[in-house]
N, C-alpha and C positions, 0 to 999 in steps of 0.2 A: 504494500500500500504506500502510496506518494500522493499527494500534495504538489502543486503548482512550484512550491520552492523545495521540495525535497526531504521535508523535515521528519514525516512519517519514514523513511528510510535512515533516516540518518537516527531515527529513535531507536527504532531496530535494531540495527548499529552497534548500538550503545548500549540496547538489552543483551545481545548475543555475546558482546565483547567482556561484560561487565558477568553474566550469568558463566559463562568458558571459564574464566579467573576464578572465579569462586568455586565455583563444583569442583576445577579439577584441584585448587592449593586449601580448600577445606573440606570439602566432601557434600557429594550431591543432598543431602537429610538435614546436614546443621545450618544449612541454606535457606532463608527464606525469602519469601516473593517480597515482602516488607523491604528487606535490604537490598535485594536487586531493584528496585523500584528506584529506592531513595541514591545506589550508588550511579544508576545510570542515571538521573535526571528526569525521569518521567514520571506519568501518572500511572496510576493501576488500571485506567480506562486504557492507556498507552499500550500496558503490557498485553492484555485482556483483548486487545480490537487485533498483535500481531499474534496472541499465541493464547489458545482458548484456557490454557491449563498450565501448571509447573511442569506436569506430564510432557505434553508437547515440546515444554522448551528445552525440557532433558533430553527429551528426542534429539530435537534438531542439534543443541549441543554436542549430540553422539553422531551424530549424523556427518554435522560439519569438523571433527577429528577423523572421520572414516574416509570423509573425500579429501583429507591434506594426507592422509597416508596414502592411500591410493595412487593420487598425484605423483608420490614420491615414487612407488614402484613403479607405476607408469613409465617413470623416467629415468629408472633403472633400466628395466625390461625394453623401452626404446633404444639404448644402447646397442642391443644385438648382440651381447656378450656372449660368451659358450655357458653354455647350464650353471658349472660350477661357479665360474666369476660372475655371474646374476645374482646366483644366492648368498656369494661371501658376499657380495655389495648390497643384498638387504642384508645381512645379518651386523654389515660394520652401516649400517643407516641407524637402525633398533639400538648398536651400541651408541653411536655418536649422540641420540634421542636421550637415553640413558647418563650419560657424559654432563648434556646441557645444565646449565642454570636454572634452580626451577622447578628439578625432574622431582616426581610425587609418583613414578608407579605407571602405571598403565589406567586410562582414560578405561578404556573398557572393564577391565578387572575390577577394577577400584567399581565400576557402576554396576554389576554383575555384583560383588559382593552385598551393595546395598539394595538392591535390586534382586533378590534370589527367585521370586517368582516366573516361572518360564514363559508362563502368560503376557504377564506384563510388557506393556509396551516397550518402556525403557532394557529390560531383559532380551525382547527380541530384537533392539535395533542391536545388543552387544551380540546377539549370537550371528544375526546377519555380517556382522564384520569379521567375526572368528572365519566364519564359514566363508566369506569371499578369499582371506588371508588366507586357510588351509588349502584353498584353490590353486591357487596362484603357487604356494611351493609346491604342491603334487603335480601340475604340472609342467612350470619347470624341473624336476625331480624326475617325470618321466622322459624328461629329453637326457638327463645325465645318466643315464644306466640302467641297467638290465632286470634288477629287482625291482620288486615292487616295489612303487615311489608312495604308497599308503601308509604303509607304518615306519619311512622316515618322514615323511611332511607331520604326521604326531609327533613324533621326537623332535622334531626343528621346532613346532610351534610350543612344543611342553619345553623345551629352553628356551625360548624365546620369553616364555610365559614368568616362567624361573628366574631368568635375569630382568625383566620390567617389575617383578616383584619385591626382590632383592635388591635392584639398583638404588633405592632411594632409602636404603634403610643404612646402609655405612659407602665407604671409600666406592664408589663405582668403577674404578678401574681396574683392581680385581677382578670382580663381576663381571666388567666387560671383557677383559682377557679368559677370562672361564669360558665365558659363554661363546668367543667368538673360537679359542682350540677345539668346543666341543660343535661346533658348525663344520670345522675341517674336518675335523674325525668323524663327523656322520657323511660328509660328502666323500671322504678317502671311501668310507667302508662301499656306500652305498653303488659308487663308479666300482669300485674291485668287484662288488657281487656280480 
């Protein structure tokens, strides 16, 4: 929704930018619309005419991390890389993520925790993302070799999962060195099968 001078967009804006910082550096439940309200500058009618629900905006919140990752593989995957230097280049993307200023865990996990109901909205937009990600390394994973690329693409994403949960709790460079010899060592094995 916009307005003649753009203001309705730029409210939004300011809802999405403002509601992003808070869910992911405090957590989606200690959140409330009150303070997303008062920290973006708008009215609750504001919030309420772009997003019918807190629901909805957790949605989109998930929604709009899903398409910056995506983005990112995208732009991996457009390189044209061979299998295995695709997935070291996500798996050093996930650590450099991990590395950043900031890093609180994984968007998704972190909202799947609070979120446990599989029904739930918020729960399906984190499983939609699990599931496009498990995609994408299974089938890069069946261009690298001869075994089944299924129960390494779980292994890839159960580390992946491992070290976004881990990374924010001590020294992340550790963490990220674990996780990125235990990426080789599943692509070593998985090409030798």
């Amino acid at each position: 929704m916009t307005n003649v001078r753009g203001q309705a967009s730029e409210a939004r804006s300011r809802l999405l930018t403002t509601a992003t910082r808070l869910f992911y550096t405090e957590g989606i439940h200690s959140v409330g619309i009150d303070r997303i309200v008062v920290e973006a500058k708008v009215t609750r009618a504001t919030l309420y005419r772009h997003f019918p629900g807190k629901d909805d905006l957790i949605v989109y919140y998930l929604q709009e991390a899903d398409q910056a990752f995506r983005r990112q593989a995208d732009g991996i995957l457009a390189r044209g890389l061979p299998a295995f230097e695709t997935l070291r280049a996500i798996a050093e993307s996930i650590a450099e993520g991990i590395r950043s200023p900031g890093f609180r865990g994984c968007a998704f996990l972190n909202a799947a925790a609070e979120y446990p109901d599989p029904v739930h909205p918020v729960h399906q937009a984190v499983l939609a993302h699990r599931e496009w990600f498990s995609g994408v390394i299974t089938d890069v994973l069946t261009r690298a070799g001869n075994a089944p690329a299924g129960p390494a693409a779980r292994r890839f994403v159960l580390m992946r999962d491992g070290a976004m949960a881990t990374g924010c709790l001590s020294d992340p460079e550790p963490i990220c060195e674990t996780f990125l010899q235990g990426i080789d060592d599943l692509l070593r094995h998985h090409v030798a099968s």
